[in-house]
C-alpha positions in Angstrom: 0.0 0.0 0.0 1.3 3.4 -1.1 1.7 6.3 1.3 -1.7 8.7 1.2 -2.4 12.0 1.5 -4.2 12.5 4.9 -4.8 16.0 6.4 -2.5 17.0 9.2 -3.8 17.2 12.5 -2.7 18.0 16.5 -2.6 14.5 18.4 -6.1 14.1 20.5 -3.9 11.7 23.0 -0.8 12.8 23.9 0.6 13.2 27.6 3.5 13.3 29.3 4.2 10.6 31.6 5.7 12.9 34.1 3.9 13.2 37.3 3.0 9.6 37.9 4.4 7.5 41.2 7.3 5.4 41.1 9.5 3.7 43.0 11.9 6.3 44.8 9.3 9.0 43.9 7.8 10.6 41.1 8.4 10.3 37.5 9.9 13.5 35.8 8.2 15.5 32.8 10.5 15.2 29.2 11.3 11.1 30.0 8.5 9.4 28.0 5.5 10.7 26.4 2.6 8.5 24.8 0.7 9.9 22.0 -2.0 9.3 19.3 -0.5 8.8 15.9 2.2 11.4 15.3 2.9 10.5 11.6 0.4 13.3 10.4 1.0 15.6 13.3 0.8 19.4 12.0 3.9 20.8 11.2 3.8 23.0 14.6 3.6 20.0 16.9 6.5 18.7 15.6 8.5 22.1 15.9 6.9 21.9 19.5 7.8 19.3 21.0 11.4 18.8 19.2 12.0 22.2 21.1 10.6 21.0 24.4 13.1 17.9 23.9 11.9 15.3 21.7 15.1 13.0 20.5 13.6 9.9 19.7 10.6 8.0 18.3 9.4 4.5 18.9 6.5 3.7 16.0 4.3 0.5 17.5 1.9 0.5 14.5 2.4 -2.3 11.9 4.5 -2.0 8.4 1.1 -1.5 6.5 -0.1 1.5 8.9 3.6 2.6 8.5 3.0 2.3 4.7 -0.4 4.4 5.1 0.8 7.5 6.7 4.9 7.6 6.6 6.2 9.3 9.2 5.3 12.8 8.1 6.7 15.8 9.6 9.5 14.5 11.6 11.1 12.6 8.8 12.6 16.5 8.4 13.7 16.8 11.8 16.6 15.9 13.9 14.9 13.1 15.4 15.6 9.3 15.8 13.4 6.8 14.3 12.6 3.5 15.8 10.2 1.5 14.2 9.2 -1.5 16.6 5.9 -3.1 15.9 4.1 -5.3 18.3 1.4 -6.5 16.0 2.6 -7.6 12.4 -0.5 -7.6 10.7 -3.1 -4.9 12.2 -6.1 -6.6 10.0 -5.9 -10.3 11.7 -5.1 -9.2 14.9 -8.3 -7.0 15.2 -10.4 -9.8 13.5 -9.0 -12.0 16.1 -9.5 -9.5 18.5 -13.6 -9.2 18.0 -14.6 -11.6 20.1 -18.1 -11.0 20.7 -20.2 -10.5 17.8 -23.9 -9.6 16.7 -25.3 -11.1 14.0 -24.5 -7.8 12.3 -20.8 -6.9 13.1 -17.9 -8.1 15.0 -17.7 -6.2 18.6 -14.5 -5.4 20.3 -14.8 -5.7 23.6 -12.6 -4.8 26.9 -11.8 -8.7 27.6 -10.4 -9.0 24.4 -8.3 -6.5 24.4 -6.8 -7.9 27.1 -5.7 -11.0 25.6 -4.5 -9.2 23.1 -2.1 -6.9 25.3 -1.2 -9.9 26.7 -0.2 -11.9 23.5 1.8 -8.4 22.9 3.6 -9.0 25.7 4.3 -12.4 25.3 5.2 -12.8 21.4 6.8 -9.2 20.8 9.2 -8.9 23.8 12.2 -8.3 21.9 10.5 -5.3 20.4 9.3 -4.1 24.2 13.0 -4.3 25.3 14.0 -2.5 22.6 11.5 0.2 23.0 12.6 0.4 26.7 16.5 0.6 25.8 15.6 3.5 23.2 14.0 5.5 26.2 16.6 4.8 28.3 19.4 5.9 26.0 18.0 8.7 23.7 19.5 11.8 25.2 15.9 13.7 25.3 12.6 12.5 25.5 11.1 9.9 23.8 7.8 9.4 22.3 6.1 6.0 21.4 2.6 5.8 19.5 0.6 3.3 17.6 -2.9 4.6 15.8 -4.6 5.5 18.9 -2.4 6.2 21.3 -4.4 3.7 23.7 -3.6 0.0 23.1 0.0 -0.7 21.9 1.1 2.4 23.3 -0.6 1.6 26.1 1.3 -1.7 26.5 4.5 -0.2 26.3 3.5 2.5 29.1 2.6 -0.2 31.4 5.8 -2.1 31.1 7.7 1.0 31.6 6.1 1.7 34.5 6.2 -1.6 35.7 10.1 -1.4 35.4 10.0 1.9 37.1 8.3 0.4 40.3 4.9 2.0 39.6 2.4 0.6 41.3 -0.3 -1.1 39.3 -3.4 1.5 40.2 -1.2 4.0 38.8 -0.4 2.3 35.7 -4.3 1.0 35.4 -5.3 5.1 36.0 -2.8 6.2 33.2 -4.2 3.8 30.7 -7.6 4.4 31.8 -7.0 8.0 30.6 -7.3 8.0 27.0 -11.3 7.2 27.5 -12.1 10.3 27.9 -10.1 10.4 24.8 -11.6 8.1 22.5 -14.4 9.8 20.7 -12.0 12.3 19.6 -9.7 9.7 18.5 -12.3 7.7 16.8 -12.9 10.9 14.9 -9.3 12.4 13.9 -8.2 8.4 12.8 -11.4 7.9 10.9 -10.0 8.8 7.4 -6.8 6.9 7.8 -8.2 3.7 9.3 -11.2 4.4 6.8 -8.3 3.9 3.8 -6.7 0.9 5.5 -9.4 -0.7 6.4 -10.8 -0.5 2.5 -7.3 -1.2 1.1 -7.8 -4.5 3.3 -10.9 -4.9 2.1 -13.1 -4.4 5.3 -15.6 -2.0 6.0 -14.3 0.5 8.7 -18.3 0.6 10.4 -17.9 -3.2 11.3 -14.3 -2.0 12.9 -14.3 1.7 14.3 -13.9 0.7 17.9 -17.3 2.3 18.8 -17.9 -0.3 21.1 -14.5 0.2 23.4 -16.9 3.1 24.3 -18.7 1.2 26.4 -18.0 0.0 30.0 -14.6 0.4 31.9 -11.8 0.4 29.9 -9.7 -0.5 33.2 -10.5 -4.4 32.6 -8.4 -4.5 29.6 -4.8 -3.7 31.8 -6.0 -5.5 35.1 -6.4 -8.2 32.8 -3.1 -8.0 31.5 -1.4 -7.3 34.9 -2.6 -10.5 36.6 -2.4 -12.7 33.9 1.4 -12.4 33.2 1.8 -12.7 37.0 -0.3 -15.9 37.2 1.4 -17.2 33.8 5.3 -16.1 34.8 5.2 -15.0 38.4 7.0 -11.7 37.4 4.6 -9.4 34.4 7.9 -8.7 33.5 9.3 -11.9 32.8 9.2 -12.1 29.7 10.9 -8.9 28.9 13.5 -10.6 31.2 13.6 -14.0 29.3 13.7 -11.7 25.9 17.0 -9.6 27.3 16.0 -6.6 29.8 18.6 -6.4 31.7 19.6 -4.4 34.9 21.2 -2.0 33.6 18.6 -0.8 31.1 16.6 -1.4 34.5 18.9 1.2 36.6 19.4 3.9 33.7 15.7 4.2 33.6 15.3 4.3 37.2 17.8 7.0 36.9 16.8 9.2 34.5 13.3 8.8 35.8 14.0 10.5 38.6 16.9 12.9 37.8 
């Protein structure tokens, strides 16, 4: 699939991480900051944030979302590009993903999100350690993004909170953030989910996430949190087994709190 031309937009998700408990305190503003997709961010957002510190860029979203949008303004700026993605094929994955169904439409639902977080975890370590490595070492801050800003992203938040010692109430409140989110998200990714959805030959109404509207969206990360405990004993083990060591542990501690 060829690049498209999709209007630019500001990001309808995007926070700093800063301000959230760890262990030895509180994480620092200009670490980490999780976003909506930043691939058509305006041309002013990117001059924004590259002033306020941004060094480095960890794209989650698959190689044909990648192939949709590019990288867009920050392609022209002095900004590392990682791309790292924890679902290889966007299409099946959500297929997979719609669990419960109407005779109409598949319907996403909060449970299987879950499992799919937790096959994240589980299958695309490498690409997690990675992601927490690039954070650790880019000499600014770091932004990661999928499409949304809410599930991929989200994954990678909670393991590098996890690693920083945050407590899992914290992590579940961060994630649970972007619901107040989602109808503008739902709105600004429209067009470019519209194309791949078509180019995939689906039709974006049976897919649009309407239905992540619904209920608590906090299931989704307790789900994840207790399952790779009650699977590995450790919800980071398998970032462990896949090469997180402690000293990509301990500079992130660090520079959390410097």
């Amino acid at each position: 699939m060829t690049t498209i031309d999709i209007a630019l937009s500001a990001p309808v998700n995007l926070r700093d991480l800063g301000g959230i408990r760890i262990e030895g305190g509180v994480l620092r503003e200009g670490l980490a900051i999780r976003t909506d997709d930043i691939a058509y961010a305006t041309e002013e957002v990117a001059d924004e944030l590259v002033a306020a510190g941004l060094t480095a860029i960890i794209d989650l979203r698959s190689p044909l979302e990648v192939a949709t949008t590019g990288r867009g303004p920050f392609a022209d700026r002095p900004v590392s590009y990682h791309h790292l993605p924890l679902i290889a094929d966007v299409g099946e994955s959500m297929k997979k993903g719609a669990a419960h169904r109407t005779e109409e439409a598949p319907r996403l639902g909060h449970e299987a999100m879950g499992e799919m977080y937790i096959g994240m975890v589980e299958r695309a370590a490498p690409q997690l350690v990675t992601a927490l490595n690039v954070i650790a070492y880019a000499p600014g801050a770091t932004a990661f993004h999928c499409a949304a800003g809410r599930d991929r992203t989200g994954v990678l938040a909670a393991m590098l909170l996890l690693v920083l010692g945050a407590e899992d109430d914290d992590i579940v409140a961060d994630y649970a953030r972007t619901g107040e989110n989602m109808a503008a998200i739902m709105e600004r990714n429209r067009p470019v989910m519209g194309a791949m959805w078509k180019a995939l030959g689906f039709d974006i109404d049976e897919f649009d996430g309407r239905t992540l509207l619904e209920g608590s969206m906090e299931v989704s990360m307790r789900m994840l949190l207790a399952t790779l405990r009650e699977r590995h004993g450790d919800a980071l083990a398998p970032l462990r087994a896949a090469g997180l060591g402690d000293d990509t542990v301990a500079r992130l501690r660090a520079r959390a709190l410097a």
